[in-house]
C-alpha atoms as an extended CHARMM CRD file, in Angstrom:
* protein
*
        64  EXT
         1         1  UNK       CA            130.7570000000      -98.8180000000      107.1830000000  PROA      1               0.0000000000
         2         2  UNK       CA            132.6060000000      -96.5050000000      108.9350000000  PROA      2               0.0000000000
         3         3  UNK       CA            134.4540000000      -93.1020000000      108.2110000000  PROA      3               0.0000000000
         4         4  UNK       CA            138.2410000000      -92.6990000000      108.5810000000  PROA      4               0.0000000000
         5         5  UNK       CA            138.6730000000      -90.3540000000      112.3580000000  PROA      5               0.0000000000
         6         6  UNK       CA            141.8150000000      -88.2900000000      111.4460000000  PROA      6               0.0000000000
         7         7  UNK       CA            141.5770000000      -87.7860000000      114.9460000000  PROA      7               0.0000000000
         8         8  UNK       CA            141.4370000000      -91.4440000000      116.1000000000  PROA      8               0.0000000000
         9         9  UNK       CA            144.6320000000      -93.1650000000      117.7360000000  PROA      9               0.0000000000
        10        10  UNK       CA            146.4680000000      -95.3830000000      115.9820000000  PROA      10              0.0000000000
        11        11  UNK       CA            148.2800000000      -97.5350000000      118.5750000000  PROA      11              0.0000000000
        12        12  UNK       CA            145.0150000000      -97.6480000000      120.4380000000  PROA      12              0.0000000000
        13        13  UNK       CA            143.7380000000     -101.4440000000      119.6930000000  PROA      13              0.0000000000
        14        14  UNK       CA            140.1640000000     -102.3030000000      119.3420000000  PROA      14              0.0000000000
        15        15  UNK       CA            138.5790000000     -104.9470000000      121.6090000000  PROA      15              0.0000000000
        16        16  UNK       CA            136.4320000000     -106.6110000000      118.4960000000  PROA      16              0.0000000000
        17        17  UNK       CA            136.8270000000     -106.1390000000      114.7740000000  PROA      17              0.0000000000
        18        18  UNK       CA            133.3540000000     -104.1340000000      112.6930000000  PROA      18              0.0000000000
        19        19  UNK       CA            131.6790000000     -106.5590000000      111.3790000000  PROA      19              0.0000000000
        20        20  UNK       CA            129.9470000000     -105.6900000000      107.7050000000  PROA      20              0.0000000000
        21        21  UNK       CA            127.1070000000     -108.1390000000      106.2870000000  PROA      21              0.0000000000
        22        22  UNK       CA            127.9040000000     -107.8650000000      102.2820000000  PROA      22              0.0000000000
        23        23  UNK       CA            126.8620000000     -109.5770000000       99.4060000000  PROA      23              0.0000000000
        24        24  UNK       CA            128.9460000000     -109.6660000000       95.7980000000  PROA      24              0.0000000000
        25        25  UNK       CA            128.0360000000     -110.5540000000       92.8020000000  PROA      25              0.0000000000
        26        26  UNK       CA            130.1880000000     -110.7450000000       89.1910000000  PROA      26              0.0000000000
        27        27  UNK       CA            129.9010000000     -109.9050000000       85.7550000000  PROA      27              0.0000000000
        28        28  UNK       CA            129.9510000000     -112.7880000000       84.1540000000  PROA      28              0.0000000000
        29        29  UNK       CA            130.0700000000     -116.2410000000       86.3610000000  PROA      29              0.0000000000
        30        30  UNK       CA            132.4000000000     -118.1090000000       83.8170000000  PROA      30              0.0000000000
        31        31  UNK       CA            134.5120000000     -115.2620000000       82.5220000000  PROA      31              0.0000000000
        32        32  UNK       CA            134.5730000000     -112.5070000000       85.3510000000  PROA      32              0.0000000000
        33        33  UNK       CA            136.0470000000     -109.1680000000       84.9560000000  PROA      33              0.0000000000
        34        34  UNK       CA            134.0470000000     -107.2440000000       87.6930000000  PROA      34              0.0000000000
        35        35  UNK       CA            133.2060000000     -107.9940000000       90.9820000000  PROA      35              0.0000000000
        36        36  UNK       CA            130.7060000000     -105.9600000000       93.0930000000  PROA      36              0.0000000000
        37        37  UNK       CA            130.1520000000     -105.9780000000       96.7940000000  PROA      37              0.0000000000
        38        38  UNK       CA            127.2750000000     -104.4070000000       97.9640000000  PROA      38              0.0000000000
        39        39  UNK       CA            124.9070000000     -104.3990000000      101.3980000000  PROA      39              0.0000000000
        40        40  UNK       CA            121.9710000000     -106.8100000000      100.6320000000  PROA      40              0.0000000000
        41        41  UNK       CA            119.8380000000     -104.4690000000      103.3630000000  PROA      41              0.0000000000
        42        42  UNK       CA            120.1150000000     -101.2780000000      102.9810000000  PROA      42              0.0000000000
        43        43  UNK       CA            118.0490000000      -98.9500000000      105.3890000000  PROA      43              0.0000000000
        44        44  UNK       CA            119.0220000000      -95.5090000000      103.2030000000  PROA      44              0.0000000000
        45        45  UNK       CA            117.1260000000      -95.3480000000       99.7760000000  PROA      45              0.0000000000
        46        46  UNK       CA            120.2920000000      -94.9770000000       97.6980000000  PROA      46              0.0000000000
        47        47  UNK       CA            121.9550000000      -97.1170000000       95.7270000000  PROA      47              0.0000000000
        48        48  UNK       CA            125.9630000000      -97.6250000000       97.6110000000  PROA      48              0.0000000000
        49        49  UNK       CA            128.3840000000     -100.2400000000       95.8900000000  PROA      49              0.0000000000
        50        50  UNK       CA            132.3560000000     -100.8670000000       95.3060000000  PROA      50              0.0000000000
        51        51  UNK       CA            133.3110000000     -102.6120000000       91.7300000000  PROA      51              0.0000000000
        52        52  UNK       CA            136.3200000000     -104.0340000000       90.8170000000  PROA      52              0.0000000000
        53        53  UNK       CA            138.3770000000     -105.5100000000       88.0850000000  PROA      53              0.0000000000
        54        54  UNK       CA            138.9700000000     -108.9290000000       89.1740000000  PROA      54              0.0000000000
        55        55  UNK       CA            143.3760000000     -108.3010000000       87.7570000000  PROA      55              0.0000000000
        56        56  UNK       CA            143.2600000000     -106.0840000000       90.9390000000  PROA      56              0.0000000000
        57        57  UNK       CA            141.0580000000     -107.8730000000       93.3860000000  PROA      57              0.0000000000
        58        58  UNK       CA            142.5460000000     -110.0670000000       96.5660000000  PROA      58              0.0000000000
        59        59  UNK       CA            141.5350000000     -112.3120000000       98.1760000000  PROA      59              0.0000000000
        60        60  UNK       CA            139.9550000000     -111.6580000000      102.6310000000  PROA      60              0.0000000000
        61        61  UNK       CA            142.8900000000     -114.1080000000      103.4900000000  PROA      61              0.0000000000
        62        62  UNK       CA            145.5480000000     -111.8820000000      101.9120000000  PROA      62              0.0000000000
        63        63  UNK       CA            143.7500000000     -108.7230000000      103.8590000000  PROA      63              0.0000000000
        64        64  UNK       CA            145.8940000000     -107.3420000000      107.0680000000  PROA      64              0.0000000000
């Protein structure tokens, strides 16, 4: 993943979108209330994840 540039430009459009190979799992498969995405590969030895409540989580088609 990628920082935020403060200095980046805005306007300036990007000839290809980042692509980022994740992996998500849930709490409970017949009840969620969590979702996780996380890198299957990592190459740092840390642990680096994102949870969610599920009330709050959207759908990639609903992402602009």
């Amino acid at each position: 993943m990628s920082k935020r540039d403060p200095d980046c430009d805005k306007t300036e459009q990007v000839d290809a979108l980042p692509v980022f190979d994740l992996c998500w799992d849930v709490d409970d498969v017949n009840d969620p209330t969590y979702i996780t995405v996380f890198a299957e590969q990592r190459t740092e030895n840390v642990t680096q994840w994102i949870s969610i409540e599920t009330d709050y989580a959207v759908g990639l088609d609903d992402v602009r």
